[in-house]
GULUMBA-385360 format. One record per residue (C-alpha): residue in one letter; x, y, z. Coordinates in steps of 0.5 Angstrom, whole numbers, padded with zeros to 4 digits. Example, Ala and Ser with C-alpha at 12.3 -4.5 7.8 and 13.67 -1.06 7.14 Angstrom:
2
A,0025,-0009,0016;
S,0027,-0002,0014;
REM end
This chain:
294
X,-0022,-0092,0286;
X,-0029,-0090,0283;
X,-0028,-0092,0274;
X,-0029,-0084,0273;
X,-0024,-0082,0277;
X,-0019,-0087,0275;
X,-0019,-0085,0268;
X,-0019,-0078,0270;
X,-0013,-0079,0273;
X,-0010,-0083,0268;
X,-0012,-0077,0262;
X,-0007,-0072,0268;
X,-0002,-0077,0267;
X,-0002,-0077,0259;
X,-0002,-0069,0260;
X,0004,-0069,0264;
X,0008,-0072,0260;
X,0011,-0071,0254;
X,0009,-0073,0247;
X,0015,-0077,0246;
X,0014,-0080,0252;
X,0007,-0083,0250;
X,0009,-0084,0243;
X,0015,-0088,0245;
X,0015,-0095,0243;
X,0020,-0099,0247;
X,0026,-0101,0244;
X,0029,-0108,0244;
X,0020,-0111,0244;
X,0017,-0114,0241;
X,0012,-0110,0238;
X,0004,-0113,0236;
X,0001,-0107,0233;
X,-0006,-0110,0235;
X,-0005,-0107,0242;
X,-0006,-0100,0240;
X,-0011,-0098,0238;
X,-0011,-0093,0233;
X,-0017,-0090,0235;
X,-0014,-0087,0241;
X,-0012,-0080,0242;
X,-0007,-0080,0248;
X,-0005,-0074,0252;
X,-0008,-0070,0246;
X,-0014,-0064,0246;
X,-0022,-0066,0248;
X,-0024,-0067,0241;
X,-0023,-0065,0234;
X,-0025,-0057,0234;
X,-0020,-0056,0241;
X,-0014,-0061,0236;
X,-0015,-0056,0231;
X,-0014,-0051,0235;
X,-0009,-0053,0239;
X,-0005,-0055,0232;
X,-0005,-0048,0229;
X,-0003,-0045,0236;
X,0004,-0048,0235;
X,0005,-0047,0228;
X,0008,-0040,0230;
X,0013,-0043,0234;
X,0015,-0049,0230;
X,0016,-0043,0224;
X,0020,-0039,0229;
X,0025,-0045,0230;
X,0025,-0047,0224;
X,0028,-0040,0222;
X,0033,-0041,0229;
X,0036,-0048,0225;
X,0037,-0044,0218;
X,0040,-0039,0220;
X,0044,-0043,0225;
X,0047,-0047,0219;
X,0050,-0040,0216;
X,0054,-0039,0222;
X,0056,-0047,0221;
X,0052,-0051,0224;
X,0051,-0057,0222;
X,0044,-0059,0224;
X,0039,-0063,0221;
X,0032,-0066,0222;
X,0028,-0071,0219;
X,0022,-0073,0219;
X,0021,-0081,0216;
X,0012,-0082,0216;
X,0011,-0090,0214;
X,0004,-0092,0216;
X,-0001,-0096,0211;
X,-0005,-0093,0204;
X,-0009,-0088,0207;
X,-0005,-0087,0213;
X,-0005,-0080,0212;
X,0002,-0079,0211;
X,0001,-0073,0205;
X,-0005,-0070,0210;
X,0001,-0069,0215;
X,0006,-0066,0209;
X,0000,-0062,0208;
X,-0003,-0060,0215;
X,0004,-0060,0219;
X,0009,-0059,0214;
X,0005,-0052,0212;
X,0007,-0049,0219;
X,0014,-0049,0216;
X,0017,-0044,0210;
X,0017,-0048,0205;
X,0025,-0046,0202;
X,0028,-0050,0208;
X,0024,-0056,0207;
X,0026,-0062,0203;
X,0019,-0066,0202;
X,0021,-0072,0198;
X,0016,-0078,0196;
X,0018,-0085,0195;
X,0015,-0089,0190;
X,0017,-0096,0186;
X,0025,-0095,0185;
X,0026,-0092,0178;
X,0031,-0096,0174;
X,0037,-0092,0175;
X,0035,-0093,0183;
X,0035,-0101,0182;
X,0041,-0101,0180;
X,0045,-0098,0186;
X,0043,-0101,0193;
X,0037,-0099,0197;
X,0040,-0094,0201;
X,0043,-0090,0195;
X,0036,-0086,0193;
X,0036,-0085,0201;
X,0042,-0081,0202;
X,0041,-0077,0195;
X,0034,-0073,0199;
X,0038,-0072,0205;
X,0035,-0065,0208;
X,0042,-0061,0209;
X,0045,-0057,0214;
X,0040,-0053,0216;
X,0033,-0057,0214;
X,0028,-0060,0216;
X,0026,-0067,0211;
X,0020,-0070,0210;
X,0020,-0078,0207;
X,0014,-0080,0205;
X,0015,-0087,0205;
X,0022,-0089,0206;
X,0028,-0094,0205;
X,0023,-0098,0210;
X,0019,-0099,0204;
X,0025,-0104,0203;
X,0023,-0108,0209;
X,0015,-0109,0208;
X,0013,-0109,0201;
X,0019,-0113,0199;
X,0018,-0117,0205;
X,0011,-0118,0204;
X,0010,-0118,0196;
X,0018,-0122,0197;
X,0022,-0118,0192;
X,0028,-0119,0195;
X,0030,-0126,0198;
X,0029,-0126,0205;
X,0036,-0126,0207;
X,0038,-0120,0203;
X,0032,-0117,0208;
X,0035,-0119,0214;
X,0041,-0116,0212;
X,0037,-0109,0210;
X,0035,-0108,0218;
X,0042,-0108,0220;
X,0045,-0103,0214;
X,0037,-0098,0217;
X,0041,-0099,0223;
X,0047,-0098,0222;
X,0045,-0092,0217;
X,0041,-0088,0221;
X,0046,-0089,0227;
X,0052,-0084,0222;
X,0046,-0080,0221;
X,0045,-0079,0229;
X,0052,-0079,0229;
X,0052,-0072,0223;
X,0047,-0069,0227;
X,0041,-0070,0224;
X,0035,-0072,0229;
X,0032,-0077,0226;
X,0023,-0077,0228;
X,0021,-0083,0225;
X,0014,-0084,0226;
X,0009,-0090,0225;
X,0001,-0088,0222;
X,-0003,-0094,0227;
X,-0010,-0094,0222;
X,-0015,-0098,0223;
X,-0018,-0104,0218;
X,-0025,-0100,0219;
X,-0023,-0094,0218;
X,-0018,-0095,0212;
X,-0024,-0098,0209;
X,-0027,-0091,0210;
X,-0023,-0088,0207;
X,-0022,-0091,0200;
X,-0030,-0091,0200;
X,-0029,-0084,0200;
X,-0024,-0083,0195;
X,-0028,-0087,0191;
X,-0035,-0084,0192;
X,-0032,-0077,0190;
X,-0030,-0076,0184;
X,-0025,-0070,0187;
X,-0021,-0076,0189;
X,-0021,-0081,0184;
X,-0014,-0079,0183;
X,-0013,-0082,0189;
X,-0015,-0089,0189;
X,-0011,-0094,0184;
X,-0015,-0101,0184;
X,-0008,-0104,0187;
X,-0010,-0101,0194;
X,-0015,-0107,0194;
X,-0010,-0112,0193;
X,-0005,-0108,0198;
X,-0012,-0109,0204;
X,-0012,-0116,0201;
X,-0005,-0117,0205;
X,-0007,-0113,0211;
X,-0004,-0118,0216;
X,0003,-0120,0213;
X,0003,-0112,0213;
X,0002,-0111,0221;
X,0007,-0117,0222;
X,0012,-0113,0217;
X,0011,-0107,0220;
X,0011,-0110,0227;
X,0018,-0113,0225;
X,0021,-0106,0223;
X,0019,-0103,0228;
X,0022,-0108,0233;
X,0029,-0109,0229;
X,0030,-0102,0227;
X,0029,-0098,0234;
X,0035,-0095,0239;
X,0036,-0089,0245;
X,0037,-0085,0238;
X,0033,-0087,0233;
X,0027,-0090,0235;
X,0020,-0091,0233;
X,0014,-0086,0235;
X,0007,-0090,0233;
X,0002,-0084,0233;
X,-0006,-0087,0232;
X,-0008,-0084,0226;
X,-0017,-0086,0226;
X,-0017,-0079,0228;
X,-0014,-0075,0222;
X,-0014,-0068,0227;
X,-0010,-0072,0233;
X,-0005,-0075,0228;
X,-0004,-0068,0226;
X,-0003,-0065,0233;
X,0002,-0070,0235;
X,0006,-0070,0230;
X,0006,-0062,0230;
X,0008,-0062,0238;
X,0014,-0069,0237;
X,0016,-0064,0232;
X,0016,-0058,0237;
X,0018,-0062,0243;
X,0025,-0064,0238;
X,0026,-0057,0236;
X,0026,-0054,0242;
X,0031,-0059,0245;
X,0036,-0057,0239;
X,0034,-0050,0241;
X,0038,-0047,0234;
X,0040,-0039,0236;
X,0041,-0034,0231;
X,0048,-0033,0229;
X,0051,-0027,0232;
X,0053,-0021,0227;
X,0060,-0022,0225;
X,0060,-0015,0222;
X,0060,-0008,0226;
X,0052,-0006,0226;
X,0052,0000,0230;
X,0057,0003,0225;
X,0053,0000,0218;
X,0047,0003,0222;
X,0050,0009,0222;
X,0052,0009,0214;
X,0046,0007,0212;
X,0042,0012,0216;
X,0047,0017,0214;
X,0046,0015,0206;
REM end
């Protein structure tokens, strides 16, 4: 088969299949980043004008479903979704906050952005500040960083010893388990970026004086350490994936594909929870009578 046809097959594939299908990575691998490419774009729109477009087209969905999950825990139901985004510095983790999580209102968000663990935080186990940003029934909760951060910048800058990190992927596991098993649907989502670009990035940052707020000259450092963070990576994503709670690795070179994937990962769980509003539990046809009448 001539090489253009093969790959106009390959992109009719990608389309027929969902998001989370291609996004997936496979559970019990293990996981070399250096095999995707973050520059990539798989099953997404044809360039960043139709990514933009294709992104703002879901936004009206995603706001309906959000407000069927809210009104859905009025009547009792319990049902949660979080949204976990780890990737490197410049990854775009506040972009998707700021891109994708605006299709959203903002009352039945909970946006929590993890630094370095307060003084208070270090005196309790890792997972104690975790479970204190949990989004409730009915809410959509977003982690900038998250309790991962436990397993990669304390395993690359060797905060904690080591066997104390191999006993931290067991309780993530076992975490995110009794989340499932609470009915909160758990999207974690890996930034891939590339070397190149993120040295892009941070030049950006530092030529614009907009953005001086932005860089903080330990990022350096953080790029000095790009190896041992892929591995860290690759390790977490490999230790810390089952059927309920896997790993979804979208490309991010490509800020307007990063915001359309993680747009329609998001739909495509919404829609399989397919939140209802509640039926009225009070007599409408006569409170419409009364009003009118008043």
């Amino acid at each position: 088969m001539p090489k253009k046809k093969r790959d106009q097959r390959d992109e009719q594939d990608q389309r027929d299949r969902s998001v989370r299908e291609l996004l997936r990575l496979p559970v019990g691998e293990r996981i070399d980043l250096s095999a995707y490419d973050a520059g990539g774009t798989p099953g997404g729109p044809d360039g960043k004008k139709a990514g933009a477009a294709a992104t703002a087209a879901l936004g009206p969905r995603l706001a309906e479903l959000q407000e069927r999950l809210y009104a859905a825990s009025t009547a009792g139901d319990g049902r949660r979704l979080l949204l976990v985004l780890q990737g490197m510095d410049t990854s775009g983790k506040g972009g998707t906050v700021k891109h994708v999580i605006g299709h959203f209102n903002p009352s039945g968000c909970r946006i929590r952005a993890f630094k370095a663990p307060t003084e208070e935080e270090r005196a309790h186990p890792f997972l104690w500040r975790i479970t204190r940003a949990l989004p409730v029934a009915g809410e959509i909760g977003i982690f900038d960083r998250s309790h991962y951060e436990d397993v990669l910048i304390a395993r690359v800058r060797e905060l904690a010893a080591r066997e104390v990190i191999e006993d931290r992927y067991g309780e993530i596991d076992r975490f995110e388990k009794s989340l499932a098993d609470e009915g909160v649907t758990v999207i974690k989502v890996f930034l891939h970026i590339s070397y190149e670009e993120q040295r892009a990035r941070l030049l950006e940052r530092l030529d614009n004086p907009d953005k001086h707020w932005k860089f903080n000259p330990g990022d350096i450092e953080e790029r000095a350490l790009w190896p041992a963070y892929q591995e860290a990576y690759g390790i977490a994503l490999e230790r810390c994936a089952t059927d309920r709670t896997p790993w979804y690795l979208v490309p991010a070179d490509h800020k307007w594909y990063r915001n359309w994937a993680i747009s329609s990962l998001l739909l495509e769980h919404l829609e399989e929870l397919d939140p209802r509003y509640p039926e009225a539990d009070f007599d409408v046809a006569g409170c419409r009578a009364r009003l009118v009448a008043s």
